[in-house]
N, C-alpha and C positions, 0 to 999 in steps of 0.2 A: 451764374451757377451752371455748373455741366452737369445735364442729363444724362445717365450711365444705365443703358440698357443691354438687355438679352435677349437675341432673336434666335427664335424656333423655328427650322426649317430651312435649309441650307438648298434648298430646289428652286424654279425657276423665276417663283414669285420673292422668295426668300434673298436671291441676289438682286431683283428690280427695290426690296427695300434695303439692303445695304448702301446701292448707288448713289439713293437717295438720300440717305441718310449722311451721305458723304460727303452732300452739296450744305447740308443743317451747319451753322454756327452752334457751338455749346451742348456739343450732343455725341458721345462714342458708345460705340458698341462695345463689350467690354466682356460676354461669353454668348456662344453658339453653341447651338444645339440641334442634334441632328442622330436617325437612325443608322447611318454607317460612317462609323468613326473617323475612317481614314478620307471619304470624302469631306469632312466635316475640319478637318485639320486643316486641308487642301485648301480651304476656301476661307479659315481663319486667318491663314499664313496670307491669304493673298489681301486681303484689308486688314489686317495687324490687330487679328485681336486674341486677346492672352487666352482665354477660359475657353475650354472645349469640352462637351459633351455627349452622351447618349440619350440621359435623363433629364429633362425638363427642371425636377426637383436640386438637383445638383447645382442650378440657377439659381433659383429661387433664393437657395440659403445661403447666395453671397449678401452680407449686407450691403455692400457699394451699388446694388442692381436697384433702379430705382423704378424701372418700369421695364417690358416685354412686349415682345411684337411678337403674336404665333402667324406664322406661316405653315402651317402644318395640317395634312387631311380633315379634312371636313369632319368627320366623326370624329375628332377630337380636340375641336373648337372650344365647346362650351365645357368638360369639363375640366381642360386647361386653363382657361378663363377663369375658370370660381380657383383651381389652386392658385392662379394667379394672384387673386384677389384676397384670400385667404392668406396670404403669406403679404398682404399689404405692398403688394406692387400694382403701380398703374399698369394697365393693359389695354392695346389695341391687338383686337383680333381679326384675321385677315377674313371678307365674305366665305362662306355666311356665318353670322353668328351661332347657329346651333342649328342641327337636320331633323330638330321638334321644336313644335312650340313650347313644350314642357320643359327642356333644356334654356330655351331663350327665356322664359321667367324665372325660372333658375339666377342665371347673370343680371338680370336685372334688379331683381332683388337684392342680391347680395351688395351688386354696386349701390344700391339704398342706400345699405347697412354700415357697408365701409368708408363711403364717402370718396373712396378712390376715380379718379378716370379710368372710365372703362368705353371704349369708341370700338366701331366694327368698319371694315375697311370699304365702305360703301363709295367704289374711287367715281363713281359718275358724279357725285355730288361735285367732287373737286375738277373734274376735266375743265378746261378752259372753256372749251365749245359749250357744255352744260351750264356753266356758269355766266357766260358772255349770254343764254339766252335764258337764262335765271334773270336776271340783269334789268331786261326790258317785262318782263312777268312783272315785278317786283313794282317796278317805275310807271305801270298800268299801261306799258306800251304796245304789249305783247298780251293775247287771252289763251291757252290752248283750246284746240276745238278736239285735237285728237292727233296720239302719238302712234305712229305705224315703226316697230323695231323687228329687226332679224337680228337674231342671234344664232351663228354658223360657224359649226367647225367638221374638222375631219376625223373621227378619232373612232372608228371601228375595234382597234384595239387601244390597251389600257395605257397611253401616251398622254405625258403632259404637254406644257404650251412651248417647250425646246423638242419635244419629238421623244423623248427620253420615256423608259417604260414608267410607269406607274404603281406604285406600292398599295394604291389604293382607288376606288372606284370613284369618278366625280358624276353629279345628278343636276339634269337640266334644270330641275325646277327646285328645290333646295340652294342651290350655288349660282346657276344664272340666270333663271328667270328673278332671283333676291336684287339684280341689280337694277331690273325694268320695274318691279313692282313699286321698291322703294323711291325710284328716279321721277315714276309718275305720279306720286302723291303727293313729291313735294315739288314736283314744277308747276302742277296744278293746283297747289296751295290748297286742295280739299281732299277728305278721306275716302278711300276706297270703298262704297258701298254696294257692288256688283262684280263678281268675279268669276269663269266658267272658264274650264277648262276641256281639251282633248288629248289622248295621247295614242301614238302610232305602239306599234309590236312592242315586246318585251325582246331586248336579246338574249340570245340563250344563255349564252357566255355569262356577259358584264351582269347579267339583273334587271336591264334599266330601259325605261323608252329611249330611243335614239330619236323622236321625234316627237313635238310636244306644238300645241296652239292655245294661246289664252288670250280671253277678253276681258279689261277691265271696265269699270265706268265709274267715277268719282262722282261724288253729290254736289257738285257743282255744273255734272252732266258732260265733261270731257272724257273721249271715250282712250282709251290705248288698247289696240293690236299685237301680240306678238306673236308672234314665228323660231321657235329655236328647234334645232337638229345637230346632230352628231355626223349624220351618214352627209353634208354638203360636202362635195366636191368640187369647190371654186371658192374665191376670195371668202377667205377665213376672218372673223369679228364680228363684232356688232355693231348695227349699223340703226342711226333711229332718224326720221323723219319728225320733224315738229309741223305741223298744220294749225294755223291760228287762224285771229281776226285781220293779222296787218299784216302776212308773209307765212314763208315756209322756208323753214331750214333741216340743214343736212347734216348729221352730227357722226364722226367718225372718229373716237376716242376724243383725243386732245385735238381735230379739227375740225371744223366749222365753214359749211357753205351756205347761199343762196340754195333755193328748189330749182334755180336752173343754174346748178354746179360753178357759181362765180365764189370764190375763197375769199371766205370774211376772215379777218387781221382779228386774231386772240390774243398775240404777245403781250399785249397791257393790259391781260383782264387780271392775271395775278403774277406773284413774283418767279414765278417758271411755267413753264407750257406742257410740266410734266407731272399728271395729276396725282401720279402718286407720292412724288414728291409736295407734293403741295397736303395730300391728306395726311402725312406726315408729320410734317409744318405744324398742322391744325394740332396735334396729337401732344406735340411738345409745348406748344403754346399755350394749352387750355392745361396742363399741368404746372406751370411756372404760374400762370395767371389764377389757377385756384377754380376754373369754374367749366360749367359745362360743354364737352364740343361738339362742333358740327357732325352726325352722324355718329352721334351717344347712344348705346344700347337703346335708352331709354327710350331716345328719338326714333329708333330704324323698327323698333319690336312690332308697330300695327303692319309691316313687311308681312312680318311672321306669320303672323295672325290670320295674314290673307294666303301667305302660303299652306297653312295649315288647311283652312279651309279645302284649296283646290286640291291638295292630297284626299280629303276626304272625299273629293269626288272624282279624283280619279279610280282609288281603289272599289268605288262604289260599281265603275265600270268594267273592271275584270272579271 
């Protein structure tokens, strides 16, 4: 059976999922969707696919669309998602799921009711490196004692991850701290029961802290550290330290070191080295197969929960 989907958002993260999608057996893209038309064309024509848009809903109401990938600003996540759902297509939604909690129980609920997959693109679960030390967690090889991540970019103005202007604002802690939060609760196999946060200036411009520090600590007592900034000026990502019982490793998207920089072999943790291909994978398989996937609203939502939280104590602080 071929999967016949529509993806939302024709930007930087929107062409890392066409790529990918490109590598899938049994799976075409089939219309795009996007705020300006003519770049939207431009990018149709160049992986061949017939349907073109402006409007989300203009998707929707092909019957042949059997599921949706939004790639699309943040603020319009979640209630993409439920028309999503509402119009009975599966949907994956690209991080974060929604920039409220109120929004994120929202999609969860509705994925109850409709019984559709609904998955949010949480890609650190899928990276090799993550998963190659998932691996040894799992096999009781591996304890976390405590996760040390920076999260660093350059982005003083409204630029996305091609350097390209921005239509819309993105937020450390709604959109990338969603990725450490949820990364640490499930490598540490226990839930987040302590969370504090700090944030640097508001910009005047954006709205936003450009610089943010949170602690977690899981009931199981492993602690995570993060660090994320806008204003870094040098080596751009994130970047996470594992500290255990048996070792320390060096986690760089899709690779994987020793604590003293020797390159551990990921290529055979799954069938590609590129996680977002591989969370993709996950997204079409868990619809064919009928059952829930890896990094399912359902699953990512105590994320939310915890980020809700640190919202409420950040705002407590201005």
């Amino acid at each position: 059976m071929t999967i016949r989907v529509a993806l939302a958002g024709a930007g930087a993260f929107g062409i890392k999922h066409l790529d990918a999608i490109g590598l899938i057996p049994d799976v075409e893209v089939v219309s795009l969707v996007s705020r300006d038309i003519a770049k939207t064309r431009e990018v149709a024509a160049k992986y061949g696919i017939a349907h073109t848009s402006t409007d989300l809903a203009d998707s929707l109401a092909l019957p042949e669309v059997d599921a949706v990938i939004l790639c699309t600003p943040t603020q319009m996540h979640a209630a993409q998602a439920v028309a999503c759902l509402e119009a009975g297509k599966h949907v994956q939604v690209e991080i974060p799921l929604a920039d409220s909690l109120r929004d994120a129980y929202r999609v969860v609920e509705l994925q109850r009711a409709t019984g559709r997959v609904a998955m949010c693109g949480h890609t650190r679960r899928f990276n090799p490196s993550h998963q190659w030390v998932r691996r040894r967690i799992v096999a009781g090889e591996f304890q976390l004692q405590q996760l040390d991540v920076q999260t660093y970019f350059f982005r003083r103005t409204n630029m996305n991850a091609l350097g390209q202007p921005r239509s819309w604002t993105d937020h450390l802690l709604w959109h990338h701290a969603a990725h450490t939060v949820d990364l640490f609760a499930h490598q540490a196999q226990s839930p987040i029961v302590r969370a504090h946060a700090l944030q640097g200036p508001i910009h005047p411009t954006l709205g936003i802290a450009m610089d943010m520090s949170i602690q977690l600590q899981a009931a199981n007592g492993a602690l995570c550290t993060l660090s994320l900034s806008f204003n870094n000026d040098g080596p751009l990502g994130t970047f996470f330290r594992y500290i255990g019982d048996t070792g320390t490793y060096l986690a760089r998207y899709d690779d994987l070191y020793t604590g003293k920089e020797e390159r551990i072999d990921v290529s055979q943790v799954d069938v590609s080295t590129n996680g977002i291909e591989l969370q993709d994978r996950e997204f079409f398989a868990a619809i064919r197969e009928g059952r829930e996937p890896n990094a399912s609203v359902a699953q990512v939502l105590p994320c939310y929960e915890v980020l809700h939280d640190l919202e409420r104590q950040l705002n407590a602080q201005q």
